[in-house]
N, C-alpha and C positions, 0 to 999 in steps of 0.2 A: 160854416159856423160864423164866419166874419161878417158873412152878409145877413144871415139869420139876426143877428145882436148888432148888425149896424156899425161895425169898428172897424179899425184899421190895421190890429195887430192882435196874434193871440192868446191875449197877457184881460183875466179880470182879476180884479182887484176883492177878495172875500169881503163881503160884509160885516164882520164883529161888530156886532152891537156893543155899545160901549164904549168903542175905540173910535168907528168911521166914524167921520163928519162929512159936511154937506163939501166945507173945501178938500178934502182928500177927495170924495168921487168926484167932483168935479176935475180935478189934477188931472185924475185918471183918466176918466171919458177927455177930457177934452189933449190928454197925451196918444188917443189914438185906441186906446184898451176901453174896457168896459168896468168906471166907478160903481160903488155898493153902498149903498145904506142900510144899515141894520137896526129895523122898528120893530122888534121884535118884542122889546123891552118899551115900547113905548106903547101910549094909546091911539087913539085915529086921530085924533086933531093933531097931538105931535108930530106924527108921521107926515098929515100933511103939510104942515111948515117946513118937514127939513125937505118934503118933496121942493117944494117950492123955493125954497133957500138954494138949494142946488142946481133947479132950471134958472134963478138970476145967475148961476156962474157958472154954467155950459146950455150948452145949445147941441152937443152931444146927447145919445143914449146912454143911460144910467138903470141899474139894479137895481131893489127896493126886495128886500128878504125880511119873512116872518117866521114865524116859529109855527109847527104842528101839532107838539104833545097831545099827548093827552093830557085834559084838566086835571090838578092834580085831588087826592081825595086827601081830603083833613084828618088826621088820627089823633086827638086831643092830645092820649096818653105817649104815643112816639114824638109828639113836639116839646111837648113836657120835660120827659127823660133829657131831651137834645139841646132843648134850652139851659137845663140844669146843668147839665154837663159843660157847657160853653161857661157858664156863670162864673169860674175864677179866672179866667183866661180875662175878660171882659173885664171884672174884678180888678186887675193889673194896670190897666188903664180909666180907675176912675169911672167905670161904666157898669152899667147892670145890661145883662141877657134881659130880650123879651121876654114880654109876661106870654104873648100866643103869637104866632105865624099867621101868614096871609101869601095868598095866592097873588106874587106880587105885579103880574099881566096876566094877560088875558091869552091864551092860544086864539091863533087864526082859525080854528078849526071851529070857533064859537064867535065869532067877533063880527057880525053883520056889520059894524059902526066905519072897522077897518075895509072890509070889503068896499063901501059905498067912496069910501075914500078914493081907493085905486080906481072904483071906475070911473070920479070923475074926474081925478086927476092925469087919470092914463101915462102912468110911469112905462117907458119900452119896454120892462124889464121885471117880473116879480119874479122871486126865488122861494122855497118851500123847502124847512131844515125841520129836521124829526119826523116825515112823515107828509100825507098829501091832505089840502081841507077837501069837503065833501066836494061831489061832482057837479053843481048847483055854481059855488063860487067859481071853482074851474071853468064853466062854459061863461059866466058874466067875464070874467077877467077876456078870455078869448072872445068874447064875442065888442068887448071894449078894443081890442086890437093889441094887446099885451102878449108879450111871447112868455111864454110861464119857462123855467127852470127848476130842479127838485134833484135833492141831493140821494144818494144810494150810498151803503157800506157795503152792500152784498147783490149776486144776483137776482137774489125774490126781491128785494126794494126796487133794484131796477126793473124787471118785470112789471109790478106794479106802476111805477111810473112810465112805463111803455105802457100800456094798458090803459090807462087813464088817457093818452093822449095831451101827455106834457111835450114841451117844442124839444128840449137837452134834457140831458141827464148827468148831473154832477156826479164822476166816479170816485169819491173822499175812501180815502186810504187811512191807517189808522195811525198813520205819523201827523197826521191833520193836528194845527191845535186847539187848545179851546174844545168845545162840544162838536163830536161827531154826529152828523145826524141821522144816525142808525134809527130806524120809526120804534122800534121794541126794546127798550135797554134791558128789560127785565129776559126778552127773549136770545135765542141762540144767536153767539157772534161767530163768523169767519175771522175775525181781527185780519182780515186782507190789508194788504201794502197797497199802496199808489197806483206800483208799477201793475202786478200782477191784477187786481182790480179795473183799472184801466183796460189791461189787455183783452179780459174775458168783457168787459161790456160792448168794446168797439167790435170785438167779433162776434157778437151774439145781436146787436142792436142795429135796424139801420139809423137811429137817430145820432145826432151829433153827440159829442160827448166830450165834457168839460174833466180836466184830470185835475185832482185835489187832493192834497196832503203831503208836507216836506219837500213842496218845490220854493227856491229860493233864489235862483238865479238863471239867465238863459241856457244853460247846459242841463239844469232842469226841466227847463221850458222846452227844449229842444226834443229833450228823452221821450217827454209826454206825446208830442206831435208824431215821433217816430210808431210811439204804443196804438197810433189809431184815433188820439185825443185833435178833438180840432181847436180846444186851447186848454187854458192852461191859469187855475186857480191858485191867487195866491193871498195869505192872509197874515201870517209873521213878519214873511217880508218887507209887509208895509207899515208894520208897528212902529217905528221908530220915528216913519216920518212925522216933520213937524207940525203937520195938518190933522194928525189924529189928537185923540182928545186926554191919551193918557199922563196919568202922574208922573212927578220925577220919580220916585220910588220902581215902579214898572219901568222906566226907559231905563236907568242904572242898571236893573238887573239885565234887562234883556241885550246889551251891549256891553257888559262882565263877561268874565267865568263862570257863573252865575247859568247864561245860554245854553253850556254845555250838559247840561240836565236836565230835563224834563221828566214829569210823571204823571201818572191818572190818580184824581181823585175824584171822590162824588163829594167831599164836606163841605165845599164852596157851597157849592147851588143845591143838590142832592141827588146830581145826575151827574155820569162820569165827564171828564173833561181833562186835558192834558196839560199840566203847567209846569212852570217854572217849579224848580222843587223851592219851596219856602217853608215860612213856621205854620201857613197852613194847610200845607201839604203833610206836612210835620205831622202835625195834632190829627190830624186825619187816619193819619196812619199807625197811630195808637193801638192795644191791642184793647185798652176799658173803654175803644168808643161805643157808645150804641148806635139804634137803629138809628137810619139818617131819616128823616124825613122823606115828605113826596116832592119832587123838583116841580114849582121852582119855590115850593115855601121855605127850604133849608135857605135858598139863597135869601132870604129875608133876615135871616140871623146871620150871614157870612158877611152881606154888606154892611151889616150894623157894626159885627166887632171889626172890619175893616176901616170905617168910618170914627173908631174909639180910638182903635193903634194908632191911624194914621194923624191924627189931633196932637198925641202925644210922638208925633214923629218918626213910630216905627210903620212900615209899608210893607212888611213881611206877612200879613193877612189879606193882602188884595188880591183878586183874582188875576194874576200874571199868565193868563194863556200865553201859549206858546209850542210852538209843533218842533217837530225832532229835531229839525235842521236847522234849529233858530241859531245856534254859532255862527252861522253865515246873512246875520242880520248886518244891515249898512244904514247910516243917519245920515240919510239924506233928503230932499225936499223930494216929494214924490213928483213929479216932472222931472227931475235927473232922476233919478231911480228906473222910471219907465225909460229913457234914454239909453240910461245903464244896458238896462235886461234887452231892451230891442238888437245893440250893438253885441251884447254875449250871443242872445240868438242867433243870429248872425255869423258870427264868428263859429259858434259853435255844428250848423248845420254843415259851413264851411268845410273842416278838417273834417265830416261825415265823407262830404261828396270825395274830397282828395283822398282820404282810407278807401273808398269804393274806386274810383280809380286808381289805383297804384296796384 
């Protein structure tokens, strides 16, 4: 897998769009692990600036992850109700609910503009969350010399992405935070762990395979490698550092008590997703909520009343992804942190070998 992705150690760094910047995967790639960029949420010409923002600050292989969904479909009257429904919350802070939603990106599954980007950019690295683009993009990406990655919650997603002839297989566990990239939300879940996820794809697949969800430190990283993982995805972990792009409102929380809580909601974006518990986790979990919109148009009213609260100072409406394990978040600059986790690895494979001999 090290040699597949070009690295030194096997520690990637998740993409969160949102949060990655160009210096956090650079940190990362160039601490030996393999940096993320998360354009998922952007358009093509974005994407290709922070491509390129990032090749000025490594000369390392880097990540570059898009989104899958399905486009979402408009339902005047479910955005309506949802609007309204948000409108005293909104209200509070001096703000009015949207009049209508908007499909606030574009899936990769539709996005030619994006595609042309990567092949002339040729990032070492794209990754695929929610599902796979058609087999068209697929062969141009490979045939630019890009090693492709795609995430799985279950064994039919990884099937599929074996099938397709992707290079890895992300095994995301459902202590992941933020948006699992299950391709079906609407369809049947396993809600699989990490550990047990991991185990059944490394024995069922010959491809490499990337373990993800509520790993947070090298004894997690270690677990993963024993599971048959040839590395080992991390996304929490790195929120803190000072290279990501979040607000103080999110860092506070996510280095509190505050950490030791997590939960699923869809009301953020309209797709499930694991956070911090907050006020909008709260409101979400109302029992007079309606129907939520299609992801990612809800997310166009979550960022607006996150964008009212936080004017008037409250951050308890932002999207505070965060996966199970986030209590064992550390603020540090992400070069000690990959320092960090190489030395726990380490340490931790260590007292494996000395329990096996003894």
């Amino acid at each position: 897998m090290t040699t597949l992705l070009g690295i030194d150690t096997p520690i990637v760094q998740a993409p969160m769009a949102g949060v990655s910047t160009p210096a956090l995967a650079a940190a990362v790639s160039n601490a030996g692990g393999l940096g993320s960029l998360g354009v998922g949420a952007m358009n093509a010409e974005g994407a290709r600036k922070v491509i390129r923002e990032t090749r000025a600050l490594t000369g390392k292989p880097f990540n570059v992850n898009v989104f899958c969904h399905a486009p979402s479909k408009t339902n005047a009257a479910v955005e309506q109700a949802w609007t309204e429904w948000l409108a005293p919350v909104f209200a509070r802070y001096d703000a009015k609910s949207p009049q209508t939603l908007s499909e606030i990106y574009t899936s990769f599954v539709a996005d030619e503009a994006m595609l042309k980007v990567f092949v002339e950019e040729k990032p070492a690295v794209v990754s695929f969350h929610f599902g796979l683009p058609p087999k068209d993009f697929i062969d141009a990406l490979h045939d630019a010399g890009i090693t492709l990655l795609a995430s799985a919650a279950n064994l039919r997603e990884a099937q599929r992405i074996d099938d397709a002839g992707i290079d890895a297989i992300v095994a995301q566990g459902i202590e992941v935070g933020g948006h699992r990239g299950i391709f079906d939300p609407q369809g049947d879940d396993d809600r699989l762990g990490t550990m047990a996820l991991t185990r059944l794809v490394a024995a069922k697949f010959d491809r490499p395979v990337i373990a993800a969800g509520g790993i947070m430190d090298g004894a997690g990283i270690a677990a993963a490698l024993a599971l048959g993982a040839q590395a080992a995805q991390l996304g929490t972990a790195f929120v803190p550092c000072a290279e990501t792009s979040i607000d103080a409102g999110y860092r506070r929380a996510i280095l509190s008590d505050a950490a030791e809580r997590t939960t699923f909601t869809a009301a953020i974006s309209g797709r499930v997703a694991r956070s911090l518990v907050n006020a909008f986790t709260e409101l979400g979990a109302r029992g007079d909520a309606p129907t939520i919109p299609d992801y990612p148009n809800t997310y166009d009213a979550g960022k607006a009343l996150h964008a009212a609260a936080k004017a008037q100072g409250d951050f308890g409406y932002g999207a505070q992804w965060a996966g199970q394990a986030a209590a064992l978040a550390r603020e540090l600059p992400a070069a000690e942190l990959m320092t960090r986790l190489e030395a726990e690895l380490k340490e931790s494979i260590a007292k494996l070998q000395r329990y096996a001999a003894s």
